[in-house]
C-alpha positions in Angstrom: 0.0 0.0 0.0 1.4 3.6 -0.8 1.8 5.9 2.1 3.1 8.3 0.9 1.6 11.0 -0.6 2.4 13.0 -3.9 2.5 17.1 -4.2 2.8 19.4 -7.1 4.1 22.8 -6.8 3.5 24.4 -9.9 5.0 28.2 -10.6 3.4 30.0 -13.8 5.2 32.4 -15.8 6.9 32.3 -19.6 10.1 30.7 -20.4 13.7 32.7 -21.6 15.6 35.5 -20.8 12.8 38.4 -22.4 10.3 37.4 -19.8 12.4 36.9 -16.8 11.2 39.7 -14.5 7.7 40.4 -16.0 4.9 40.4 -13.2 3.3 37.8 -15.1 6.6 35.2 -13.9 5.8 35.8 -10.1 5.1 31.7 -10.0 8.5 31.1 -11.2 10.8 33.4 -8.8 8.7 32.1 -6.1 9.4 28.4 -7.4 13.4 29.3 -8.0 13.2 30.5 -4.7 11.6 27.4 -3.3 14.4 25.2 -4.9 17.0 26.5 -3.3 15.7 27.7 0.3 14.6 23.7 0.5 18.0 22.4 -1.5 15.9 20.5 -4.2 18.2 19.3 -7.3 18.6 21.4 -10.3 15.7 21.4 -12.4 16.0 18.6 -15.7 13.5 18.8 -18.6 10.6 16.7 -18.8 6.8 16.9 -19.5 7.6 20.6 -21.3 8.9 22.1 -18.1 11.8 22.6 -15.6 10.7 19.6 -13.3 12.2 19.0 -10.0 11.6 16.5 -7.5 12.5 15.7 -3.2 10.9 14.5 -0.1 9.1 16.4 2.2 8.2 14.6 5.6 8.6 11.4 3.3 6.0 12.4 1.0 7.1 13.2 -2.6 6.8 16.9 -3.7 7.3 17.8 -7.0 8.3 21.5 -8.7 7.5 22.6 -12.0 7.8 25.8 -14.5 5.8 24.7 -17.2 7.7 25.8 -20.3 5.2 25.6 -22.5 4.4 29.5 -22.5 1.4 31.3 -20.5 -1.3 29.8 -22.8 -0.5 26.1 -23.1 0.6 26.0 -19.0 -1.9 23.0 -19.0 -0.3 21.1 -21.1 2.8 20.7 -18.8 0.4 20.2 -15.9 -1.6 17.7 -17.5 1.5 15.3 -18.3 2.6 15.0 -14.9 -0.5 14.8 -13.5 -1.4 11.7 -15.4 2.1 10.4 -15.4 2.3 10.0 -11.8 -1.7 10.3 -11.0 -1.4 13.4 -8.5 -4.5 14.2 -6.6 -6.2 17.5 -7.8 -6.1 18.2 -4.3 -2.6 18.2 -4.1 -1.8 20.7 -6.8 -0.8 24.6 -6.2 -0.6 26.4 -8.7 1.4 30.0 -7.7 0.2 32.9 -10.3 0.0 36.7 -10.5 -2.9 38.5 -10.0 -4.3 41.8 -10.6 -7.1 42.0 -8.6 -4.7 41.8 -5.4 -2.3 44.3 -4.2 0.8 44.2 -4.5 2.5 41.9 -2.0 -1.0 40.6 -1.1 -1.6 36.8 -1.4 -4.9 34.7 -1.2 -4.3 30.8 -1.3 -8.0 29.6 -3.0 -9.3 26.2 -3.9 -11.3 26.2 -7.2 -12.5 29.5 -8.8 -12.3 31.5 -11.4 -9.4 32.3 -14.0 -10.7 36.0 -13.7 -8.8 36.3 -17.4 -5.7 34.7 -16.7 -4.7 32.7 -19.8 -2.0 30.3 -17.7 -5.1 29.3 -15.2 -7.8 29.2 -18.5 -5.4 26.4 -19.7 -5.1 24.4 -16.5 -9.1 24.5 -16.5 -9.7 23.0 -19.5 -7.1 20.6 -19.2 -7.4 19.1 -15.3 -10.4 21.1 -14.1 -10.9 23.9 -11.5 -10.4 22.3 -8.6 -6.3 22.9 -7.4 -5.5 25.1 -5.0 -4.5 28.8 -6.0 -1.6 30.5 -4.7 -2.5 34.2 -6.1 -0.3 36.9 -5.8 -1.2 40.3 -6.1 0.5 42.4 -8.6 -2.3 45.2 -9.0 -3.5 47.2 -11.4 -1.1 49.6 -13.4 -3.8 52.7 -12.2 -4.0 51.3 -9.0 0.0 52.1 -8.7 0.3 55.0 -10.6 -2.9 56.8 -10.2 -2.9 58.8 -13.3 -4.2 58.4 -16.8 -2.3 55.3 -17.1 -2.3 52.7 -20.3 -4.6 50.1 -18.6 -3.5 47.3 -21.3 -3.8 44.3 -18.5 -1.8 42.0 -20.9 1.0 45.1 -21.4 1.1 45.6 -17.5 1.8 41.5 -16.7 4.1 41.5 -19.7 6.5 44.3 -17.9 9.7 43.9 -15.7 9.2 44.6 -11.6 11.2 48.0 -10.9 13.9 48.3 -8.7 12.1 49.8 -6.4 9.4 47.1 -6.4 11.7 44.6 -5.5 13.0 46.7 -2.1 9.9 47.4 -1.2 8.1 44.4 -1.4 9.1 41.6 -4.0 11.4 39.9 -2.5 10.6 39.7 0.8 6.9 37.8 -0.4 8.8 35.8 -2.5 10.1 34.5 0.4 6.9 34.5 2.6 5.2 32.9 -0.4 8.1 29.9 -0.2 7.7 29.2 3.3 4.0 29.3 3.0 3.2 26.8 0.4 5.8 24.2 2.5 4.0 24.8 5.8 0.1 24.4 3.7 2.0 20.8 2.4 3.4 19.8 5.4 -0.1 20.7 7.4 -2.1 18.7 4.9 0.5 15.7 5.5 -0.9 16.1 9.0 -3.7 16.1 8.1 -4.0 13.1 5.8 -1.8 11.5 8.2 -4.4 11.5 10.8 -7.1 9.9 8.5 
């Protein structure tokens, strides 16, 4: 009989150098950051993504950056889901959202994609029913309170600023981490006690 238990940690965000510190890759800075705070191997390709794998409280807990781009993000999820027959209820998907504030994170089960294309794909793919790890990123007017281009797609598609990152970027990168780990290990607990 299998005790232990299988988790997926997915981060969302696009692949290559161009997109590396759009808002729209919050899922993988806070997935990078994961890695090494909890010493997991280097990532190694497989089912189109960075895909890394260790034990937490002997249960197995995977990471993964989909590479597939935004759109297609359920694609990735989709193979490894199947290929090792995670539990929906064991998935957490990190991903930026506008409807937060920045720095401001809701974990949700289910939902909405509220128009994000990475979660649309995971949908129709696996169904609604992961957990959410949403991270605000706000609204361009909400930020810069003037007549301001509100182009959502523009907004996730540009870099943090310096100043962003001091005041508030990094340090919920980290929280984030540590967050997601203590959820997993109190649902181990949980399960355990079943």
């Amino acid at each position: 009989v299998l005790t232990f238990k299988m988790f997926l940690i997915v981060g969302l965000g696009n692949p290559g150098r161009f997109y590396e510190n759009n808002r729209h890759n919050i899922g993988y800075k806070i997935l990078d950051n994961i890695r090494e705070l909890y010493n997991f191997p280097d990532f190694s390709k497989k089912f189109k993504s960075e895909f890394s794998k260790s034990e937490l409280n002997k249960n197995v807990l995977f990471l993964l950056r989909p590479t597939t781009f935004m759109n297609e993000s359920g694609i990735a999820l989709k193979e490894i889901k199947d290929f090792y027959n995670i539990d929906i209820n064991n998935i957490y998907v990190i991903h930026d959202e506008i409807d937060l504030d920045q720095g401001h994170v809701k974990v949700k089960k289910g939902g909405g994609h509220n128009g994000h294309n990475g979660l649309k794909s995971i949908d129709r793919l696996i169904g609604k029913n992961y957990n959410r790890i949403r991270v605000g990123v706000s609204r361009p007017s909400k930020i810069y309170r003037e007549n301001i281009d509100e182009n959502i797609s523009n907004w996730v598609l540009s870099d943090f600023t310096s100043d962003e990152k001091k005041q508030w970027l990094d340090k919920t990168i980290d929280d984030v981490s540590e967050m997601i780990i203590s959820l997993i290990k109190n649902q181990c607990n949980l399960l355990d006690k079943n």
